[in-house]
ROKEFI-371212 format. One record per residue (C-alpha): x, y, z; chain; residue number from 0; residue in three letters. Coordinates in Angstrom, 1 decimal. Last residue first. Example, Ala and Ser with C-alpha at 12.3 -4.5 7.8 and 13.67 -1.06 7.14 Angstrom:
residues 2
SITE:13.7:-1.1:7.1:A:1:ser
SITE:12.3:-4.5:7.8:A:0:ala
END
This chain:
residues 477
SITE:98.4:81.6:54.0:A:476:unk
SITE:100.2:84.3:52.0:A:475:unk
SITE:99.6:84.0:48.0:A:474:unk
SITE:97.8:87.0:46.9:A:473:unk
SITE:95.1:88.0:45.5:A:472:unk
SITE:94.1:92.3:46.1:A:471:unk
SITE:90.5:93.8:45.8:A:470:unk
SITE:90.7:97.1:46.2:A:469:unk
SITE:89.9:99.9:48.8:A:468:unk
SITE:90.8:103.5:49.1:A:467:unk
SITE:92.4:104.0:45.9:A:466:unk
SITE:95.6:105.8:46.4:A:465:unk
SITE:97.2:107.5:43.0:A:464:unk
SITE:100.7:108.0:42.1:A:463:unk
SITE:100.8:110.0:38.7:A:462:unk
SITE:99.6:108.3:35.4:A:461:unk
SITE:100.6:106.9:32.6:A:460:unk
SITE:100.4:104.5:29.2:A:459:unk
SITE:102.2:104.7:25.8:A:458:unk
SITE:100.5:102.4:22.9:A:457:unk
SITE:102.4:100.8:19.8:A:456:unk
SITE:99.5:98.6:17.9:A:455:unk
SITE:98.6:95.2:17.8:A:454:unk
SITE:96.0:93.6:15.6:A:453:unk
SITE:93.9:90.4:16.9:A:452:unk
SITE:90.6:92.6:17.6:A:451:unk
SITE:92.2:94.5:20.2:A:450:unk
SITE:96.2:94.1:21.3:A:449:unk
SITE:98.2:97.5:22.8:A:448:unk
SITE:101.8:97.6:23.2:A:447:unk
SITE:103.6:99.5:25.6:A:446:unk
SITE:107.3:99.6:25.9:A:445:unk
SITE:107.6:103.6:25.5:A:444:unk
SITE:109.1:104.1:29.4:A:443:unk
SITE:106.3:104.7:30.8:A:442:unk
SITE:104.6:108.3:30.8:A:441:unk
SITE:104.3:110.7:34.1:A:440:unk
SITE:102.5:111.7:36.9:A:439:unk
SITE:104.4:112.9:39.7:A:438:unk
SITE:101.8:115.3:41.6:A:437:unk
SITE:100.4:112.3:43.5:A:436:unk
SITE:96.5:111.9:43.4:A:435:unk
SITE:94.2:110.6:46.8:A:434:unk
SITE:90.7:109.4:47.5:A:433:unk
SITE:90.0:107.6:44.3:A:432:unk
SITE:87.5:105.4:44.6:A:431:unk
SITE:85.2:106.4:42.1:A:430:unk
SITE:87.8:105.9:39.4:A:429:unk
SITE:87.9:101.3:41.0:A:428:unk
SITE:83.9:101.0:39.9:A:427:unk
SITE:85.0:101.9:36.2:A:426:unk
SITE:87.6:100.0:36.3:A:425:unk
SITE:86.2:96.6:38.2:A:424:unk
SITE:88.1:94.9:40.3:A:423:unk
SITE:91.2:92.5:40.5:A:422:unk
SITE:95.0:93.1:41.6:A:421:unk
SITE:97.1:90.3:41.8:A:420:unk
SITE:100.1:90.3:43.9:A:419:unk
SITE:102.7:86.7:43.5:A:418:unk
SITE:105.5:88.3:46.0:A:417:unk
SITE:105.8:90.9:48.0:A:416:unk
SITE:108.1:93.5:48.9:A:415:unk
SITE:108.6:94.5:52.0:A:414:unk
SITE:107.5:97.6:54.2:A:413:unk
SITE:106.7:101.0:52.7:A:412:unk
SITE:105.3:103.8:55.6:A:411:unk
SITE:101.9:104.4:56.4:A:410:unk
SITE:101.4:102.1:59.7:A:409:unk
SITE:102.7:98.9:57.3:A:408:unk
SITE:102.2:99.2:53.5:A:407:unk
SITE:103.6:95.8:51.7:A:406:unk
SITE:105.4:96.0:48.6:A:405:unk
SITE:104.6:95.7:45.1:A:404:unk
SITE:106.9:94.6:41.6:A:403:unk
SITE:105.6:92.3:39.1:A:402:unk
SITE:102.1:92.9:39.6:A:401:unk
SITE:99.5:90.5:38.4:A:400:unk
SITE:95.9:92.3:36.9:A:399:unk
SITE:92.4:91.1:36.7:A:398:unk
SITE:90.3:93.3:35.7:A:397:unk
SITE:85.9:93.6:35.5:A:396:unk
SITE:84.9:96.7:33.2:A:395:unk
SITE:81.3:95.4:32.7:A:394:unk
SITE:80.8:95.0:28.7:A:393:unk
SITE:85.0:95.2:28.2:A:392:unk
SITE:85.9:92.2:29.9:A:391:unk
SITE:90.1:93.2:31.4:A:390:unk
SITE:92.8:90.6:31.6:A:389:unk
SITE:96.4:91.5:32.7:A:388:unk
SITE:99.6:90.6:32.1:A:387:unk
SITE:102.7:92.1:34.3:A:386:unk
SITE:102.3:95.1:36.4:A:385:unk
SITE:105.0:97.4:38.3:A:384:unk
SITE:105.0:99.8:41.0:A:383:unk
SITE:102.1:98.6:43.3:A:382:unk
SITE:102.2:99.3:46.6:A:381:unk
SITE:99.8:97.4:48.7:A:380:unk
SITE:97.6:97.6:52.4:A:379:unk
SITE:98.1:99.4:55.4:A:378:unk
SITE:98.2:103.4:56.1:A:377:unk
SITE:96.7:104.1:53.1:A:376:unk
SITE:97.1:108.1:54.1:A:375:unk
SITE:100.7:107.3:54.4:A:374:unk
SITE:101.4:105.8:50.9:A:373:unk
SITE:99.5:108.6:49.0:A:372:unk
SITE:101.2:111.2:51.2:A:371:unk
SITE:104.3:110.0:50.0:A:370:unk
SITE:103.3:110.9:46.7:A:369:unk
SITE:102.7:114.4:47.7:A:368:unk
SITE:99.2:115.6:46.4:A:367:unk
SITE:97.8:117.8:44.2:A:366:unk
SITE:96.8:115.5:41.2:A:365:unk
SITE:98.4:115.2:38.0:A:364:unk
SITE:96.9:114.1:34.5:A:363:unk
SITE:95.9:110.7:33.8:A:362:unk
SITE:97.3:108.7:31.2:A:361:unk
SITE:96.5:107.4:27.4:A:360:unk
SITE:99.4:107.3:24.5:A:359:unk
SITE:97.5:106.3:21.2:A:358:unk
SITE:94.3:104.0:21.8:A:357:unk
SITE:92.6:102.6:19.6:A:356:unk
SITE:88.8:103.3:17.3:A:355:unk
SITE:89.1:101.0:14.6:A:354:unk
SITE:90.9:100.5:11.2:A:353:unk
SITE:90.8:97.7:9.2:A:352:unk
SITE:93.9:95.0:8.5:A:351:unk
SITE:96.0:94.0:5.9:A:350:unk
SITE:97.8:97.2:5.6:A:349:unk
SITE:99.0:97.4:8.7:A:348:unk
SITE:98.3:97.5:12.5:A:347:unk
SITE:95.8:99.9:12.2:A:346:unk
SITE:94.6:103.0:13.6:A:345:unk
SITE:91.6:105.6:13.7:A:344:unk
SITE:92.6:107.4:16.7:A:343:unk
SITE:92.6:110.9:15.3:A:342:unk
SITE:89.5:112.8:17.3:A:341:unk
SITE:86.8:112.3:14.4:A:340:unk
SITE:84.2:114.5:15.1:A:339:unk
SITE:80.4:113.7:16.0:A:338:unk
SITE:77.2:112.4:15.1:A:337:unk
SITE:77.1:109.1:16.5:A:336:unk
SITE:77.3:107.1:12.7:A:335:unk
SITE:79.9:109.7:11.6:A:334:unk
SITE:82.4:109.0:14.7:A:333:unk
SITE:82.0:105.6:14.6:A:332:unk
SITE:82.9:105.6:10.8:A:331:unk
SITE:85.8:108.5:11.1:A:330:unk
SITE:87.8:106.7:13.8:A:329:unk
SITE:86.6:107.8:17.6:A:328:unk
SITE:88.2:108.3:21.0:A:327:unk
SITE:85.4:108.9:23.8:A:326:unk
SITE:84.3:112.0:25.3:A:325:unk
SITE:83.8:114.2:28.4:A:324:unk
SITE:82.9:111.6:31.3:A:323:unk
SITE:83.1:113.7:34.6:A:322:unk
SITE:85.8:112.8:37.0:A:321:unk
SITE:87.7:116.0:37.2:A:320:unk
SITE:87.6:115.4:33.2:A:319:unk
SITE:87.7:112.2:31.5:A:318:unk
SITE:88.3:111.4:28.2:A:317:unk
SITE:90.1:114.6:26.7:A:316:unk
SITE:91.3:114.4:23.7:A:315:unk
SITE:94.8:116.1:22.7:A:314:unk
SITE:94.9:115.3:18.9:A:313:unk
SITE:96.2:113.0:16.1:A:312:unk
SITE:95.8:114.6:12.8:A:311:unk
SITE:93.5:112.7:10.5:A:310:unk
SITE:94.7:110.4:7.3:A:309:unk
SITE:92.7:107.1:8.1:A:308:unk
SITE:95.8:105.5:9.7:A:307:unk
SITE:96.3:108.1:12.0:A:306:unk
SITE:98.3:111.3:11.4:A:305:unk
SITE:101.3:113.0:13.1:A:304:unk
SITE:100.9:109.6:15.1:A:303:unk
SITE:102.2:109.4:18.9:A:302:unk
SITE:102.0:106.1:20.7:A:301:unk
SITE:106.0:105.2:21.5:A:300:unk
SITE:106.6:109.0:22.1:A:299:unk
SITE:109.2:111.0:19.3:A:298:unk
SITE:106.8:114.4:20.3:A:297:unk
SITE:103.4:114.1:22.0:A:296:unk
SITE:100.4:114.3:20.0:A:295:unk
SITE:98.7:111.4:20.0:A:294:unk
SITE:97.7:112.4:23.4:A:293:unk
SITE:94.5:110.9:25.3:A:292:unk
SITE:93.3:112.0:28.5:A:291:unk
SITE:92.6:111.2:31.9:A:290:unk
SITE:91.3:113.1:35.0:A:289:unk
SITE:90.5:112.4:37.7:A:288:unk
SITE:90.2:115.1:40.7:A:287:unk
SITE:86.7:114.4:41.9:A:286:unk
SITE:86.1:110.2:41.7:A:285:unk
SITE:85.4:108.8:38.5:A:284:unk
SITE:82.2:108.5:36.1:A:283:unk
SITE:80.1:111.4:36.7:A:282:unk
SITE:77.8:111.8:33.8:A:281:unk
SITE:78.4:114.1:31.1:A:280:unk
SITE:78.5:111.1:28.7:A:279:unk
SITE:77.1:108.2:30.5:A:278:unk
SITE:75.3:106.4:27.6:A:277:unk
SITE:77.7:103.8:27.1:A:276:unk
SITE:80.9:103.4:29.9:A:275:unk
SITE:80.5:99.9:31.0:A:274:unk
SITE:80.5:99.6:27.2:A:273:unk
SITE:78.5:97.5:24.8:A:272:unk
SITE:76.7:100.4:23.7:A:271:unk
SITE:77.5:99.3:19.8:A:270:unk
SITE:78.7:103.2:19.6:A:269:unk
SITE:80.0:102.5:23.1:A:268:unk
SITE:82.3:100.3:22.0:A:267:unk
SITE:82.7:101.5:18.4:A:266:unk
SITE:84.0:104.7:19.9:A:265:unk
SITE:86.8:103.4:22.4:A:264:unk
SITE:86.3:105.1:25.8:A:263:unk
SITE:85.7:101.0:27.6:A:262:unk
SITE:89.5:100.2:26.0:A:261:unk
SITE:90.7:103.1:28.2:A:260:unk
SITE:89.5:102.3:31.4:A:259:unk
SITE:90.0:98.9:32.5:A:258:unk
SITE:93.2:98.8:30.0:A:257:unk
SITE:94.7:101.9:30.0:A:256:unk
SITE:94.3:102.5:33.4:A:255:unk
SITE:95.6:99.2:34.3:A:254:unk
SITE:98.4:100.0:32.2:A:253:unk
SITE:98.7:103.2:34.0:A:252:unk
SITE:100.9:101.0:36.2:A:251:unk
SITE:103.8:101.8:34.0:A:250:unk
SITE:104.3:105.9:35.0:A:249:unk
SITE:103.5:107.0:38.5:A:248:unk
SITE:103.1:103.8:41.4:A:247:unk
SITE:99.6:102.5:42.3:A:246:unk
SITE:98.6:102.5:45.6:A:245:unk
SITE:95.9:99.9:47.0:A:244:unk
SITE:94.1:99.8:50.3:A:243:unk
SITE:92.4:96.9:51.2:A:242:unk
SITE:90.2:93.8:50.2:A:241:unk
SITE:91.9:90.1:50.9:A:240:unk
SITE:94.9:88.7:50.3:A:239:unk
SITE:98.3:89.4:51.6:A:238:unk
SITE:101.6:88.7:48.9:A:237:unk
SITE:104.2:86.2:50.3:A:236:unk
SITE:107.1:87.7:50.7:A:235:unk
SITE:109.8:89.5:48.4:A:234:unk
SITE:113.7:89.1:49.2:A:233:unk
SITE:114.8:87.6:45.4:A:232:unk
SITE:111.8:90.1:44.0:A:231:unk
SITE:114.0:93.3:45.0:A:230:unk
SITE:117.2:91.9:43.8:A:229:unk
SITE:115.0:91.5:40.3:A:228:unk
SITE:113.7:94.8:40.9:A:227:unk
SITE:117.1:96.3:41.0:A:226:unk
SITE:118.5:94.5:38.2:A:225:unk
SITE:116.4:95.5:35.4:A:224:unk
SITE:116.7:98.8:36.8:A:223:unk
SITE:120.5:99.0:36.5:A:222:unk
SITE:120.3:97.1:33.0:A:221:unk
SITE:118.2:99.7:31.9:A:220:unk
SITE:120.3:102.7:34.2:A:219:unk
SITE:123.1:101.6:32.0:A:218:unk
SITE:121.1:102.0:28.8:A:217:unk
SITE:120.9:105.7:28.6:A:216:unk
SITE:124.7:107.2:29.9:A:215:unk
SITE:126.1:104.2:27.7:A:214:unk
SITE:125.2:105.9:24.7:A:213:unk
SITE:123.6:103.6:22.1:A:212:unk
SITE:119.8:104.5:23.4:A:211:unk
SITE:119.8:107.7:21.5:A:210:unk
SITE:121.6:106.3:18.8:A:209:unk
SITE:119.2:104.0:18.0:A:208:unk
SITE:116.9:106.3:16.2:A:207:unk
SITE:113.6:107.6:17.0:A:206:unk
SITE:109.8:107.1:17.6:A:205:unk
SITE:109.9:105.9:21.1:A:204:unk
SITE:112.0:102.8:23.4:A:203:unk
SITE:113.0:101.8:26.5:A:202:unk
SITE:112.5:98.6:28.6:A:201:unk
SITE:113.5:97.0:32.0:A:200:unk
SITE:112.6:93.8:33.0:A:199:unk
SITE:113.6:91.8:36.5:A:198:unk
SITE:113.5:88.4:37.3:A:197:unk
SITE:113.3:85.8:40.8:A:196:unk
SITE:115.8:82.5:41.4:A:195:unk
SITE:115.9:80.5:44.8:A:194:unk
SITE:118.0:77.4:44.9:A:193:unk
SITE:120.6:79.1:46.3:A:192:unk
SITE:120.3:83.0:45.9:A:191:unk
SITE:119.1:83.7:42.0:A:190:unk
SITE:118.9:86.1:39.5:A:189:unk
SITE:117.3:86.2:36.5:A:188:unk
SITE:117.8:89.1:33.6:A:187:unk
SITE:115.6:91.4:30.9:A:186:unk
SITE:116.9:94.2:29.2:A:185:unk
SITE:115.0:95.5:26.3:A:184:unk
SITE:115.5:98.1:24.0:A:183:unk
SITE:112.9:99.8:21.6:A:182:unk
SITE:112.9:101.7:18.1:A:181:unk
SITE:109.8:103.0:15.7:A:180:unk
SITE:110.4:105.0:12.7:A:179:unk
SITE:107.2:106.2:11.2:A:178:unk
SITE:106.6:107.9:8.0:A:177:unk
SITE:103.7:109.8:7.3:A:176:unk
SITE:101.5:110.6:3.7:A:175:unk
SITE:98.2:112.3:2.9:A:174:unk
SITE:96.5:112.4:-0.3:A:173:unk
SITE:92.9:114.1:-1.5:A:172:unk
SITE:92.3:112.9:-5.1:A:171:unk
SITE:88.6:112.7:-4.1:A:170:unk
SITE:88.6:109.3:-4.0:A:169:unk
SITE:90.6:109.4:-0.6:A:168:unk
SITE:94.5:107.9:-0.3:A:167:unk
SITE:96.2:107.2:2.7:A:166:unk
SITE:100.3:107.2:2.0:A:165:unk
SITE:102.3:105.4:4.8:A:164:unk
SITE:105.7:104.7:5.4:A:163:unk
SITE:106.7:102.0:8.6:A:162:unk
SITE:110.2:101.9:9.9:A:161:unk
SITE:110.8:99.3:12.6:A:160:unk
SITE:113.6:98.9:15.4:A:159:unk
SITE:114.5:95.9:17.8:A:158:unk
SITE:117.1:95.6:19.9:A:157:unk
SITE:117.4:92.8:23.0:A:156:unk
SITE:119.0:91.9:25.8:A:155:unk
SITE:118.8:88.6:28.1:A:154:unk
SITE:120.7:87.7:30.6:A:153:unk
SITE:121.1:84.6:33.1:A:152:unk
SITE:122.7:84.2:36.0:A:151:unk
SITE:123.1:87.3:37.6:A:150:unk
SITE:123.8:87.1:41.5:A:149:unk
SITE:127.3:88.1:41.2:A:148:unk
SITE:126.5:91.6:40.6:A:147:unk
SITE:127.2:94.1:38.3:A:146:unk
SITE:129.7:92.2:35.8:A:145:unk
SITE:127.0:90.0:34.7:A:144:unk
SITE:124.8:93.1:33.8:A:143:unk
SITE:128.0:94.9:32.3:A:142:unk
SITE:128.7:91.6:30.4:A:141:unk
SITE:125.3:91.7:28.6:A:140:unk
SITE:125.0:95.2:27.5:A:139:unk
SITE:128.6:94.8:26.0:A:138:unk
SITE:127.3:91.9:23.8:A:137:unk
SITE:124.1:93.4:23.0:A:136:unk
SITE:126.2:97.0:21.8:A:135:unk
SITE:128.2:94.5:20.5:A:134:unk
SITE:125.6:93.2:18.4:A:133:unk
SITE:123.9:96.1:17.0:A:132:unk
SITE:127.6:97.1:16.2:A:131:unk
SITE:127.8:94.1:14.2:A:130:unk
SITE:124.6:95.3:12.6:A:129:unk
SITE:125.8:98.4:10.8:A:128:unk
SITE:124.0:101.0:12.7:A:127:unk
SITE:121.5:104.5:11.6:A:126:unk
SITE:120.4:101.9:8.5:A:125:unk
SITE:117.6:100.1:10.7:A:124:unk
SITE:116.2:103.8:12.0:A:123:unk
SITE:115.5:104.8:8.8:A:122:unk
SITE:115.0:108.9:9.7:A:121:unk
SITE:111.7:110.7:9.5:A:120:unk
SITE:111.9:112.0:12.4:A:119:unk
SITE:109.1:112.8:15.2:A:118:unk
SITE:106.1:114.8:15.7:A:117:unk
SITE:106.1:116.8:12.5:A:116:unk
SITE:103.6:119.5:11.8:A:115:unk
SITE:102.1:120.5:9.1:A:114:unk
SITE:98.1:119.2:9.5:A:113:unk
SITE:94.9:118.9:7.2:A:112:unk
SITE:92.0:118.4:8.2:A:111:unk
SITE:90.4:114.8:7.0:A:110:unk
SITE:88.0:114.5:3.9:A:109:unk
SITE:84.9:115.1:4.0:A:108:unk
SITE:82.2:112.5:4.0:A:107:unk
SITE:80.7:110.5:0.8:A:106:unk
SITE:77.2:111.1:0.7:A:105:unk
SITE:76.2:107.8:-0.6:A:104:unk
SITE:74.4:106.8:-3.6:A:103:unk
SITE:71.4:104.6:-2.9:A:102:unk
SITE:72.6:101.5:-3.9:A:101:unk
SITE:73.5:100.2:-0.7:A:100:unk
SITE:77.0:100.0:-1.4:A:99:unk
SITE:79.1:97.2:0.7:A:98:unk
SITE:79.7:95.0:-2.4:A:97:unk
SITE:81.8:97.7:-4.1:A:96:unk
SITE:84.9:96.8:-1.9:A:95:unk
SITE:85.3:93.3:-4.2:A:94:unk
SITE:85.4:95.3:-7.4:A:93:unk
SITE:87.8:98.1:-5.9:A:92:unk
SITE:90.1:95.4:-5.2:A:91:unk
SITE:90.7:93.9:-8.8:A:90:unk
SITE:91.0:97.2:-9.2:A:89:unk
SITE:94.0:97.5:-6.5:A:88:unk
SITE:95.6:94.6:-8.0:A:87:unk
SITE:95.6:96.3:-11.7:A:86:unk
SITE:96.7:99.2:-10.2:A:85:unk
SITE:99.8:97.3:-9.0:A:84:unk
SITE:100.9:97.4:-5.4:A:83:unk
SITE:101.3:93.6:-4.7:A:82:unk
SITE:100.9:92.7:-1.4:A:81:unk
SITE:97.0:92.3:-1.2:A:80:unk
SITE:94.4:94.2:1.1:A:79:unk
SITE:90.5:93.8:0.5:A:78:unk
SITE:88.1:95.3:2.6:A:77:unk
SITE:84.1:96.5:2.3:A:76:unk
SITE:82.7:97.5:5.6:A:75:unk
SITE:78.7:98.1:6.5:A:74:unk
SITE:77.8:100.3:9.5:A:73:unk
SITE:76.4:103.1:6.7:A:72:unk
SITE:78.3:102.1:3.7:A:71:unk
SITE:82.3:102.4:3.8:A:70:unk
SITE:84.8:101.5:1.6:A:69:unk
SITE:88.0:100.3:2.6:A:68:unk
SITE:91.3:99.0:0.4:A:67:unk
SITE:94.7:97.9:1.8:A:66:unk
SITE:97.5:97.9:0.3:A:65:unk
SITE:100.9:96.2:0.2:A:64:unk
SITE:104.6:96.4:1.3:A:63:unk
SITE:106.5:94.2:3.6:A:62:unk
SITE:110.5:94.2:4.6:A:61:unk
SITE:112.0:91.8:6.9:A:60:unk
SITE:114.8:91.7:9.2:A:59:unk
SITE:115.8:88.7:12.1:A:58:unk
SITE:117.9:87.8:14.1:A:57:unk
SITE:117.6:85.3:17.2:A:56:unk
SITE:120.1:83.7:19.9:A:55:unk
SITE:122.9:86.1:19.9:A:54:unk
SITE:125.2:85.0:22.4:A:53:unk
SITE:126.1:84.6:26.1:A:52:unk
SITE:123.0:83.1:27.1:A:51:unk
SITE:120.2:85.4:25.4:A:50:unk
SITE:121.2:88.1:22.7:A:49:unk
SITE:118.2:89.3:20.6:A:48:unk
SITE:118.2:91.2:17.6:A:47:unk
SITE:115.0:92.4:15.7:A:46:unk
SITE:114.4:94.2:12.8:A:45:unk
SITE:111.6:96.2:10.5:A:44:unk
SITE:110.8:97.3:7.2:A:43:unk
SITE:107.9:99.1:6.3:A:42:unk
SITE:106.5:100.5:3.0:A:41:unk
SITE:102.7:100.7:3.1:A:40:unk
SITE:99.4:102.1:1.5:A:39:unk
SITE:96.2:103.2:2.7:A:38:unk
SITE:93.6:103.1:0.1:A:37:unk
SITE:90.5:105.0:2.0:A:36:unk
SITE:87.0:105.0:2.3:A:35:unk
SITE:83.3:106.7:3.3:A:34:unk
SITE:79.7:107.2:2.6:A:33:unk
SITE:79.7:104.7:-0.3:A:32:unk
SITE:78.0:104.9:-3.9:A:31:unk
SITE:81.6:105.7:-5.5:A:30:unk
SITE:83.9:104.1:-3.4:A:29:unk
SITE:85.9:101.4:-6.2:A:28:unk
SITE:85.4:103.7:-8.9:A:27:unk
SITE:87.4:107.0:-6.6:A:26:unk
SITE:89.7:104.4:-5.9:A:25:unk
SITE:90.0:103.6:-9.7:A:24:unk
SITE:90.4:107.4:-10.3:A:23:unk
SITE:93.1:108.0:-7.6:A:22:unk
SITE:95.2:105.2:-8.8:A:21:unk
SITE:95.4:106.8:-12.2:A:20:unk
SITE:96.2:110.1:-11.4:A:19:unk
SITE:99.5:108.6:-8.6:A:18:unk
SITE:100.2:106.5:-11.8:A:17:unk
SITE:102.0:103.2:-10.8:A:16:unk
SITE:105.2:102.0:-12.1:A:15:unk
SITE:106.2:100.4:-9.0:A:14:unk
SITE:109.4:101.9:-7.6:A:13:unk
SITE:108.1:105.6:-9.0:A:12:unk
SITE:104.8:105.1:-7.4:A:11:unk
SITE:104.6:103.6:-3.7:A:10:unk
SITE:108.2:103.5:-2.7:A:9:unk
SITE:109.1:107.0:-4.2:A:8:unk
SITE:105.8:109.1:-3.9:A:7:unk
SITE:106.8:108.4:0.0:A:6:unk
SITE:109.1:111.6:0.1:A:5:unk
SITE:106.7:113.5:-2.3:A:4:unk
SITE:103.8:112.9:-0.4:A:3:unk
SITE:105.7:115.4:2.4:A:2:unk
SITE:105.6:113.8:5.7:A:1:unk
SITE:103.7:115.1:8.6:A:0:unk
END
């Protein structure tokens, strides 16, 4: 975690406000409430995209601001604004005060406190002057080109973000972070006469660029990016009908993340709107399953040292060997059912609230050989790679598109297919788990996560998995 002092900079010393001072009128603004925060913000970010032979859009902006939260019973008070002035923030405190009931609050402890440091603290946008941004585009370009005379289109893209933080309590308690975020994407069409399929490749984490710089890193992008858009251009028609699904290790814990995951969000099942409310120690997924939530994994896409209420990410663990063992909680759903906060109390910035997400979700290895997955389906779908999805919270129902899938023929891989869907229901698809690879792993730190309108940096996973029956649409006649 970062030192205040390192952020005391942008949000005091560059302002002309008094760290004492600001701590009394937020300790004003949430007196009378159970709970609250002023989270503050520095971030700058960029993007850089080269489409067509050239760059087609730049752009870098910097935002500051506030955002203040006090907390009565299920009641929220909010008001952010972009100008960090104590008079703004007790113009603030005034408008927060209309959540107290009156009765004098029992304000909650703060958050524990934590020393360790998940990732750098480094300005990622500074690392690279921005014509070598651009080269680095222009040469990622021509070596897809050059690969194979199939491309005929590329696109490539860099963007990088740097977010500091300082949270704020009334009781003078302060804690600060700062985040660097970077990601590269490859993305390309190829075509064979009239017919033309894509492939996508992305990379990213909590670092620098220069990780991704080196030719040795995004050479097997491109690579990838190419290889499952060759794969598409020879792809079928996909079967329809129910049968045997396998899901690849890494990127199709989407699905996971999303009919699963969002239904283990606090205010969910606080609210009990939840396929998943009211089943703790129940069984809720087949023997074996197991899935968890880790903040807490070094320089990954969806790690915090802290979330956006000021409490140390953690290891939490969601489901274990199929039984339901908790759910991911901010500090207000986690006082109102009586338990701990488990650091996923996040926002997307200052102008918005924070509620129960998601950090870097996936299910923990199984036993088995992945090929054994694929033989013991013996027909039915592989699915390696998903596009969009849609996923109802209240009953768990998906709908899911794959982007990369092959037919299973007598236990063995057959081609690939073309225009997959995947649909069921996540809480009904854990039970039928028959079968869990021993490769599980993260994806490739691409993921972002959408609820409520705000988005935040997610990382998915999972190992290979076989799921004896699943609803597949496809396009075959």
């Amino acid at each position: 975690m970062s030192d205040i002092a390192s952020t005391d900079e942008l949000f005091f010393s560059r302002t002309g406000m008094d760290p004492e001072k600001v701590t009394g009128l937020v300790g004003d603004a949430l007196s009378g409430s159970d709970d609250g925060e002023l989270f503050l913000e520095y971030s700058q970010s960029e993007s850089i995209t080269f489409d067509d032979g050239r760059v087609r859009n730049a752009s870098f902006d910097t935002a500051q601001g506030f955002g203040l939260r006090a907390v009565a019973g299920e009641a929220t008070g909010y008001a952010h604004s972009t100008e960090l002035s104590e008079a703004a923030i007790a113009r603030a405190g005034e408008t927060v005060q209309a959540v107290r009931t009156g009765k004098g609050g029992t304000v909650a402890e703060p958050p524990a406190n934590t020393n360790r440091d998940l990732y750098t603290d480094t300005n990622p946008l500074g690392e690279m002057a921005f014509e070598d941004k651009v080269a680095l585009l222009e040469e990622i370009d021509a070596y897809a080109r050059a690969a194979d005379a199939r491309v005929r289109q590329v696109t490539a893209s860099l963007a990088g973000t740097w977010q500091a933080v300082q949270i704020l309590r009334g009781d003078g308690d302060r804690r600060a972070d700062v985040r660097p975020l970077v990601r590269l994407n490859v993305s390309l069409m190829v075509g064979d006469g009239d017919r033309q399929e894509t492939g996508s490749q992305g990379v990213g984490g909590r670092a620098v660029y220069d990780r991704w710089i080196d030719p040795d890193n995004w050479k097997p992008q491109v690579d990838e990016a190419l290889r499952q858009a060759l794969v598409n251009l020879e792809s079928v028609p996909a079967p329809a009908g129910e049968m045997p699904v396998v899901l690849g290790p890494g990127w199709p814990g989407v699905l996971l993340h999303e009919a699963v995951g969002h239904g283990l969000e606090g205010d969910f099942n606080r609210k009990k709107t939840s396929a998943f409310s009211n089943l703790m120690g129940e069984r809720v997924a087949a023997p074996g399953v197991t899935v968890v939530d880790d903040g807490t994994l070094p320089d990954r896409r969806g790690s915090l040292t802290i979330d956006d209420e000021g409490t140390p990410s953690a290891y939490n663990v969601l489901i274990e060997d199929g039984i339901l063992k908790g759910y991911m909680q901010d500090r207000m759903n986690a006082r109102l059912m009586g338990v701990a906060p488990t650091g996923n109390g996040r926002r997307q910035s200052f102008a918005h609230h924070p509620m129960p997400r998601m950090t870097n979700t996936y299910m923990l290895d199984g036993d088995a050989d992945p090929e054994e997955c694929i033989k013991a389906a013996k027909t039915g779908i592989y699915a390696v790679n998903f596009g969009g999805g849609q996923v109802d919270i209240t009953n768990g129902k998906f709908v899911f598109s794959c982007t990369e899938a092959y037919l299973i023929e007598d236990g063995k891989l057959g081609a690939p297919v073309k225009g997959a869907t995947l649909i069921g229901n996540g809480p009904d698809a854990l039970t039928r788990v028959k079968l869990i690879g021993n490769d599980s792993k993260l994806d490739d730190g691409i993921g972002t996560c959408g609820k409520d309108g705000q988005g935040v940096p997610v990382g998915v996973g999972q190992p290979t998995m076989l799921l004896e029956s699943l609803t597949v649409g496809g396009t075959a006649v």
